[in-house]
C-alpha positions as CSV (number, residue, x, y, z in Angstrom):
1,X,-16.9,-31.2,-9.3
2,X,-14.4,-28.0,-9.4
3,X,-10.6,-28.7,-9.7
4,X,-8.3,-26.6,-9.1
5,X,-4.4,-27.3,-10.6
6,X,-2.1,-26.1,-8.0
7,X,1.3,-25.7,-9.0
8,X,4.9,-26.1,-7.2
9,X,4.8,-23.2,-4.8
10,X,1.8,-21.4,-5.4
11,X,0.0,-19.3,-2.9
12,X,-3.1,-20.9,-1.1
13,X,-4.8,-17.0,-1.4
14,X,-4.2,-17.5,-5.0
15,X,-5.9,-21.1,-5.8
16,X,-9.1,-19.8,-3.1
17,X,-9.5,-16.9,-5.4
18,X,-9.2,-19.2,-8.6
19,X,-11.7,-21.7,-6.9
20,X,-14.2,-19.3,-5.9
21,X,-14.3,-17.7,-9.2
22,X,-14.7,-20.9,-11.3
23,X,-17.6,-21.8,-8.1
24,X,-19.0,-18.4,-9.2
25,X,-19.1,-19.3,-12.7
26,X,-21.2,-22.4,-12.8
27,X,-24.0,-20.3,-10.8
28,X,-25.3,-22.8,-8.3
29,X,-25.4,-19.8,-5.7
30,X,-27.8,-18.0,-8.2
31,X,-29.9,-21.1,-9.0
32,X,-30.0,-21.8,-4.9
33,X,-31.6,-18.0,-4.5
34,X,-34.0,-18.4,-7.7
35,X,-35.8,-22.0,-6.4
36,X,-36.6,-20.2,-2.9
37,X,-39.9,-19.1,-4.3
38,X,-41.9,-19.7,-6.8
39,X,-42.5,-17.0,-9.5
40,X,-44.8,-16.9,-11.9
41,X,-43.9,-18.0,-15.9
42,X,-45.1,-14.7,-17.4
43,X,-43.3,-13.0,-14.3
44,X,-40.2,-14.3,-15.9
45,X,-41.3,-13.5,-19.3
46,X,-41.5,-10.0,-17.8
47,X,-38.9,-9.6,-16.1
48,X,-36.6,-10.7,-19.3
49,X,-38.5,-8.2,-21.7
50,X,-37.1,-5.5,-19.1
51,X,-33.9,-6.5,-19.0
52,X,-33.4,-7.0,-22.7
53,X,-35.1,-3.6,-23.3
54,X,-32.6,-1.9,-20.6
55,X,-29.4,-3.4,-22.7
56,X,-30.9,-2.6,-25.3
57,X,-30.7,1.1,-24.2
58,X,-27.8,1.0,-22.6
59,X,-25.9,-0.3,-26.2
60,X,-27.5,2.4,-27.8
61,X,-26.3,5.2,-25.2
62,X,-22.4,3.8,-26.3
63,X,-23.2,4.0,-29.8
64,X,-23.8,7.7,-29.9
């Protein structure tokens, strides 16, 4: 469960924004889109070599 402190006077806007934010954070939305359909173990696998290898490059390119 999310709580959000509120204090005296503070605008509603404000303690949405921190709410969604901290909602955001704990990645249920993500998880929700993930289970839709099932994929594949060594699609995963895959799928988190490419990604590794594109930070990889990408924390190269700021070295130089």
């Amino acid at each position: 469960m999310i709580i959000v402190p509120i204090k005296e006077g503070e605008n509603i806007e404000r303690a949405l924004k921190k709410f969604k934010r901290k909602f955001e954070k704990t990645g249920v939305v993500r998880e929700l889109r993930s289970r839709q359909f099932f994929v594949k173990p060594s699609v995963v696998r895959r799928d988190q070599v490419k990604r590794a290898a594109y930070r990889q490059l990408l924390q190269r390119t700021e070295e130089v």
